[in-house]
C-alpha positions in Angstrom: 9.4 2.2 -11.6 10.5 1.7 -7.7 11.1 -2.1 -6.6 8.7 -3.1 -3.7 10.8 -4.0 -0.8 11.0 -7.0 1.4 7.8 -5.5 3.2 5.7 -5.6 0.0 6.1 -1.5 0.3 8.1 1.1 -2.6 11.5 1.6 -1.3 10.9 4.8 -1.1 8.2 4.4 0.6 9.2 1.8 3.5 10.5 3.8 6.7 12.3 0.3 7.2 14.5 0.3 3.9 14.3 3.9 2.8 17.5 5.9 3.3 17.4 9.0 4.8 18.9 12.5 3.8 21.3 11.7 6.3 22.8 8.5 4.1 21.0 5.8 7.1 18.2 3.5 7.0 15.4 6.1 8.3 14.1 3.8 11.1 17.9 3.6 12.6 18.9 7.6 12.2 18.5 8.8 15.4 18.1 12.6 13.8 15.2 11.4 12.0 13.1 9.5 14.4 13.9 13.0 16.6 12.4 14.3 14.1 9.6 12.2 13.6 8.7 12.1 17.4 6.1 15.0 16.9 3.0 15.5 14.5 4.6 18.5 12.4 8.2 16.6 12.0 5.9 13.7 10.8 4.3 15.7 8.0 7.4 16.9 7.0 8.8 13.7 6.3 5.9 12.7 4.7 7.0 11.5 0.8 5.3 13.1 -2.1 2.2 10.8 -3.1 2.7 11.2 -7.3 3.2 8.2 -8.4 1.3 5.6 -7.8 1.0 2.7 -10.6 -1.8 0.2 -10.0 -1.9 -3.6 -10.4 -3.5 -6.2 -11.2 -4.4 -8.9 -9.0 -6.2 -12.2 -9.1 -8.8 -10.2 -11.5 -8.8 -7.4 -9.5 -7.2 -4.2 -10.2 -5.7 -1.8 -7.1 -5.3 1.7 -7.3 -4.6 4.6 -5.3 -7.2 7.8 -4.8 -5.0 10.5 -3.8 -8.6 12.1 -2.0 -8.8 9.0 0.0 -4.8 8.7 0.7 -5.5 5.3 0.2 -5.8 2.3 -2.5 -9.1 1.1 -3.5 -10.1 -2.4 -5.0 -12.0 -2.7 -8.4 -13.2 -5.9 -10.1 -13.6 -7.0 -13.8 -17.0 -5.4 -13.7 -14.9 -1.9 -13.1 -17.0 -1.6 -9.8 -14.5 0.1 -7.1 -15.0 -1.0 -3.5 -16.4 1.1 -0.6 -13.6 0.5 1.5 -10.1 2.1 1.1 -6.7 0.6 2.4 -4.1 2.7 4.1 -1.5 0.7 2.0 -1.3 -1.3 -1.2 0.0 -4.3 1.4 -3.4 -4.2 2.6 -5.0 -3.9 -0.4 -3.5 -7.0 -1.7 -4.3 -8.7 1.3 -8.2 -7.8 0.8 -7.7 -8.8 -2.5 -6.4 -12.6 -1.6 -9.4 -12.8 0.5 -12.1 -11.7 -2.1 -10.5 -14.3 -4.2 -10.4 -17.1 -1.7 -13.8 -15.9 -0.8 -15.0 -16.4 -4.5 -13.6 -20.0 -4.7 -15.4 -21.5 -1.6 -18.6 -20.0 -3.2 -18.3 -21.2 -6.1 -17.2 -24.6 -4.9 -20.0 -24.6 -2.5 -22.0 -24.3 -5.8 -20.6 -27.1 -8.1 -20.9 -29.6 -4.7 
């Protein structure tokens, strides 16, 4: 299993800490960001989407939906969200707000 890097990303994944075919950090290789600068270099750099483990998080379990190119949100119930996130970052950030979200309501409750 890849590490998640500084930027909550796979390593292999991040354009900031990935290393390029060249041996350099892709966002500093200036013959990959020439590459990059038009829409067909950018599909070719694309990395293969195959694996893609989901987590658990504050009862909430993330995954990614390789139709959607995106990660999804499900709850205990096993209910999955409408909404997709571009990035598993996001994701857990939606996550950290249904939680903080649930909280407040059910403190609001008790009071």
């Amino acid at each position: 299993m890849t590490v998640p890097c500084i930027h909550g990303f796979r390593t292999d994944e991040c354009t900031a800490c990935r290393t390029c075919q060249h041996g350099l950090v892709t966002s500093r290789c200036g013959r990959c960001i020439k590459a990059s600068s038009t829409p067909a270099g950018r599909q070719a750099l694309l990395v293969s989407h195959d694996d893609h483990p989901s987590e658990e998080r504050a009862g909430y379990e993330i995954f990614y939906v390789p139709a959607l190119s995106g990660w999804q949100v499900r709850n205990g119930d096993a209910i999955a969200s409408d909404e997709s996130y571009r990035s598993i970052f996001l994701a857990r950030k939606a996550v950290d707000d249904l939680a903080a979200a649930a909280e407040l309501k059910a403190a609001k409750r008790s009071a």
